[in-house]
LOKOLRO-692491 format. One record per residue (C-alpha): residue in three letters; x, y, z. Coordinates in steps of 0.1 Angstrom, whole numbers, padded with zeros to 4 digits, always signed. Each point is the difference from the previous one (the first is absolute). Example, Ala and Ser with C-alpha at 12.3 -4.5 7.8 and 13.67 -1.06 7.14 Angstrom:
<rofis>
ALA+0123-0045+0078/SER+0014+0034-0007/
</rofis>
This chain:
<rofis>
UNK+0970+1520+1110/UNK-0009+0033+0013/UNK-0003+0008+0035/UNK-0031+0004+0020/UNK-0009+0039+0008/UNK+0002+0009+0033/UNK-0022+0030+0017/UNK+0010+0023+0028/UNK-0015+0028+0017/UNK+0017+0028+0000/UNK-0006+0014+0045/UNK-0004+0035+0012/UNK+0041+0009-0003/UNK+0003-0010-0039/UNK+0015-0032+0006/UNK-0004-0034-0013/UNK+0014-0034+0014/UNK+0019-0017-0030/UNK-0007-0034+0009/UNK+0032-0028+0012/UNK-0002-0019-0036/UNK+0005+0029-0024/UNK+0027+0014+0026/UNK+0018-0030+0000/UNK-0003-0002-0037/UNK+0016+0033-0001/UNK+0030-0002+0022/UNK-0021+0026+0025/UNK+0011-0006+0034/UNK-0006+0022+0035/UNK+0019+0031-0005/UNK+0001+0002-0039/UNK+0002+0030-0015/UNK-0030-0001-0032/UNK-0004+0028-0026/UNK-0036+0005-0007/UNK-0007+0015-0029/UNK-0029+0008-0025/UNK-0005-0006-0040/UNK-0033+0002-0019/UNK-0020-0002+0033/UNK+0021-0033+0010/UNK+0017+0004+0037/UNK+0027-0022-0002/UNK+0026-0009+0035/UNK+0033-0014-0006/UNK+0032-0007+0023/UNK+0028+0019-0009/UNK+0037+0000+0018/UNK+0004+0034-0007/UNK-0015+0032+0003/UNK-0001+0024-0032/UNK+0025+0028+0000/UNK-0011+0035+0007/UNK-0033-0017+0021/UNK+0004+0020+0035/UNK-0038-0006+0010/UNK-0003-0010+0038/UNK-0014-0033-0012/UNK+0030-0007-0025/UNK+0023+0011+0028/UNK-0014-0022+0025/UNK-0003-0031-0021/UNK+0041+0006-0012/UNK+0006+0000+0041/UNK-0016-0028+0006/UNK+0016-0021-0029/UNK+0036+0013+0012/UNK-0007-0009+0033/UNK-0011-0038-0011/UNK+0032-0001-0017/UNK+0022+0016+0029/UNK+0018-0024+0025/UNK-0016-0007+0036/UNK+0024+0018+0020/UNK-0003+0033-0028/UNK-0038-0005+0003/UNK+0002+0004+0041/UNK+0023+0027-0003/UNK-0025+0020-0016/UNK-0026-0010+0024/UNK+0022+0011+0023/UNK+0007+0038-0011/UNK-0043+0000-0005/UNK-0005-0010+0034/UNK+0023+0028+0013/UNK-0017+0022-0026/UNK-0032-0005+0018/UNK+0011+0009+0035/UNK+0018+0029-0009/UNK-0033+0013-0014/UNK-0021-0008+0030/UNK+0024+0017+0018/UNK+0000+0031-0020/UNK-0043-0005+0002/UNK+0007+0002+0041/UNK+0017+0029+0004/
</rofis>
């Protein structure tokens, strides 16, 4: 039996809310890195665990964080909080003086 389409508009930004039953039937969770891609007209979105080699885009970048962090233990995940929170105030100093 073949599934029932479902419609989405697409809002001011480009995005488009994949709805909870075909994320769940995916394995997409919060935080998931997807690889859109386009064939024949056909956008396509599919989780991946890793990030092709040679993509240095600030969106591949990010995403390849943000699965490495997921993966990282809590106390390695607070460490890096940690040296970005110090980041921060060393550049509002810097903006003070």
């Amino acid at each position: 039996m073949k599934a029932k389409p479902i419609y989405k508009i697409v809002d001011g930004k480009g995005r488009v809310l994949i709805p909870k039953e075909l994320r769940t039937a995916s394995g997409m969770d919060y935080g998931d890195i997807v690889r859109l891609s386009i064939h024949q007209g056909v956008v396509t979105a599919k989780k991946v665990d890793l990030i092709e080699v040679g993509d240095q885009s600030p969106e591949a970048v990010e995403a390849f964080v943000h699965a490495a962090i997921r993966e990282m233990p809590e106390d390695a995940q607070i460490a890096i909080a940690a040296r970005l929170l110090e980041l921060i105030e060393q550049r509002k100093r810097q903006s003070h003086e």
